[in-house]
C-alpha positions, 0 to 999 in steps of 0.5 A, a space after each residue: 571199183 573193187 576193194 579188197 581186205 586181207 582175211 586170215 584162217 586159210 592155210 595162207 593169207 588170203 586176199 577177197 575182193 569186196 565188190 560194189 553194191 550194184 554188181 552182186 551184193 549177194 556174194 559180199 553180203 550186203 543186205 542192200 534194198 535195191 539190186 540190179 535187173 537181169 544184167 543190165 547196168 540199171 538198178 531196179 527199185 524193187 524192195 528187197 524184204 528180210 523175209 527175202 534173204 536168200 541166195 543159191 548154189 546151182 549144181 550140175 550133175 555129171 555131163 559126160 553124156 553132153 561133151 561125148 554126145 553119147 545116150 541122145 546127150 548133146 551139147 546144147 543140153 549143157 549150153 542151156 544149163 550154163 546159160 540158163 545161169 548166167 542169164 538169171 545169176 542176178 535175178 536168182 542170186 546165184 552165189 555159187 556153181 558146183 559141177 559133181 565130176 565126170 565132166 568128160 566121158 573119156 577123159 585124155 582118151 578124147 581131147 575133143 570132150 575137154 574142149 567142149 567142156 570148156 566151151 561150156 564153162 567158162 561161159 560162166 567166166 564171162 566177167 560182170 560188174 564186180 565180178 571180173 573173173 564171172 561166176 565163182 565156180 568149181 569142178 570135181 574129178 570124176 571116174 571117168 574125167 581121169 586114165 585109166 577110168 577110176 585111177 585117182 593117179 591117172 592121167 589128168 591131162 584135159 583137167 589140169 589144162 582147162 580147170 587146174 590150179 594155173 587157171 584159178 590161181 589168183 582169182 578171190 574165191 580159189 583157196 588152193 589144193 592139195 600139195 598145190 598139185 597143177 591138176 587140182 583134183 582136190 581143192 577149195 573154194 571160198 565166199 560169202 553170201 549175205 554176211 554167212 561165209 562159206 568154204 567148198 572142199 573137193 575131194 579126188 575121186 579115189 573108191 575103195 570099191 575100185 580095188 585095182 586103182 585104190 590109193 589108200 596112202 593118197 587118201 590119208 593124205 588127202 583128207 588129212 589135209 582137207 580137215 587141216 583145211 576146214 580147222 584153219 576155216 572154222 569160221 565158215 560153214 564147209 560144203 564138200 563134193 566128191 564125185 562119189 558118195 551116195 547110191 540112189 534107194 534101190 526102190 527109186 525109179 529117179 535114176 531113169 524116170 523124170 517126175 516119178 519120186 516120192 519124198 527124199 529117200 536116204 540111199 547107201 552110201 558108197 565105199 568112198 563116201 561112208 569113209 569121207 563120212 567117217 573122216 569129215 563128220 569130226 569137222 564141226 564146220 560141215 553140214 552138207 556134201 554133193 555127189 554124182 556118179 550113179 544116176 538118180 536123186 537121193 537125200 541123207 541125212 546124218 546127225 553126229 554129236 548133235 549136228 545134221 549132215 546132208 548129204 545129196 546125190 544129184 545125177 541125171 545121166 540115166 534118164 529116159 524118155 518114154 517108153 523108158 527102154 535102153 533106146 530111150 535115154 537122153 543123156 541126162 536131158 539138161 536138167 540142172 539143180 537150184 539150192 536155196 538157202 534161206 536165211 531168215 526162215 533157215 531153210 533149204 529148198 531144192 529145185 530141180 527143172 530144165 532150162 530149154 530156151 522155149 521155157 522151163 519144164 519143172 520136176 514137181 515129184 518131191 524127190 526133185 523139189 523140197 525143203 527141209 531145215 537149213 542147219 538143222 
């Protein structure tokens, strides 16, 4: 049985389903003692304390390497991530997906890449109890997902067919986009997670640094209307992804080495992330933004009039294996990112391992598993 109640402050009136206790009550933010095994229909009786409360977002780096099979990628990589996530979605409380952009590796160029895609996240759409619709989940446009490669006017052929506006249209979490544009390349997503409500903007990949295809017009608008977006949801706490934002610190060897960082290094901003920076930082509401892009692992941390801002770069595509030539790389190796939001000790936690199906294999370098304060 699903409920629903109207909820105001989007740009429209929006409908959210509230789902029942034993289907995934972290999503309605029930505080409930007891949750359901690893998909299975039984509930297990084990005690769910306060210090317990928690939930997490997995983030997906960019998987261009995956659906062309470039670089040793190979689709399995992208399989195990996605099954991985919804074999534990229960067990771990995972809340939410984001995918960084860059999905495909040449866009409308290939069609074939789009269809891989699909095969792999709409593995996430397979509907559970409560949840009709699978796993809420959302996709930003990479450089390389449009054509021309970095045009934010290009073609978005393959995009707008597998994860435009038309597919996600009436589904609770979906917000809306830009314009109410088909291809959705800028949008939002909404949830709850234990009583805390959450907006997730996307924002079209459109550098400054990409000079022949910058769109300086397009980008006011866009992010004139997300901050309109996140004003009409000031009640909730805004993540924003964009494919990019963040540059690994020179002296990081993460962008190709597993296991290899020391503690979280801040990076450089991009041209397009200092602007979304400059425009968002004003939206009392955000606290966080993911990127992708350039291959590496890097943690910024802004503080603007009294509030921090993380900002987290999560892409694996230039990893090797040893002996950590050219010929070596793995196209991204299947590693997958956890982000766990403690409630109750407000805290974040960072997780970064890859799913094989003979076993996980973790990062332990402290680049690739932290914690640091939630809000704060």
């Amino acid at each position: 049985m699903i409920s629903s109640l109207f909820l105001s402050g989007s740009l429209r009136t929006k409908k959210v389903f509230i789902v029942p206790v034993l289907a995934f009550s972290i999503l309605i933010g029930l505080n409930t003692k007891r949750f359901i095994g690893a998909f299975s229909n039984t509930a297990s009786t084990s005690v769910v304390s306060v210090e317990d409360r928690y939930f997490q977002i997995a983030v997906l780096g960019d998987t261009q390497y995956y659906t062309a099979e470039r670089h040793n990628g190979k689709m399995e990589m992208f399989y195990n991530q996605i099954d991985w996530i919804t074999a534990n979605a229960e067990k771990e409380k995972i809340a939410y997906v984001v995918h960084v952009g860059d999905i495909t590796d040449h866009g409308d160029n290939k069609p074939l890449e789009w269809e891989r895609a699909k095969d792999a996240m709409y593995r996430l759409e397979q509907p559970r109890p409560g949840l009709p619709f699978g796993i809420p989940y959302g996709v930003a446009v990479g450089n390389h997902d449009v054509n021309p490669n970095g045009n934010p006017n290009g073609t978005k052929v393959g995009y707008t067919k597998y994860f435009g506006r038309k597919h996600f249209q009436g589904r609770p979490y979906y917000g809306g986009a830009y314009n109410n544009d088909d291809a959705n390349d800028s949008h939002f997503d909404l949830f709850e997670a234990n009583g805390e409500k959450f907006i997730v903007l996307y924002l079209v990949f459109n550098d400054p640094a990409r000079k022949e295809f910058y769109d300086v017009a397009l980008e006011e608008k866009v992010y004139s209307w997300g901050a309109t977006v996140l004003a009409n949801n000031a009640d909730r706490k805004a993540i924003i992804v964009s494919h990019s934002m963040l540059k690994p610190d020179t002296s990081s060897t993460s962008n190709y080495v597993a296991g290899d960082g020391a503690k979280p290094k801040s990076g450089a901003f991009t041209k397009q992330g200092k602007r979304i920076y400059d425009k968002f930082k004003y939206s009392p509401n955000v606290f966080m933004m993911l990127c992708g892009h350039v291959s590496g692992e890097a943690l910024k941390q802004m503080t603007f009039e009294g509030r921090k801002i993380k900002i987290l770069l999560t892409d694996y595509q230039g990893r090797r294996n040893p002996n950590y030539t050219d010929k070596d790389r793995n196209g991204g190796n299947g590693i997958l990112r956890l982000m766990r939001f403690n409630q109750d000790k407000q805290v974040l936690s960072v997780r970064t391992f890859i799913p094989n199906p003979s076993g996980i294999v973790e990062e332990n370098d402290d680049d690739s598993n932290f914690s640091i304060p939630l809000y704060q």
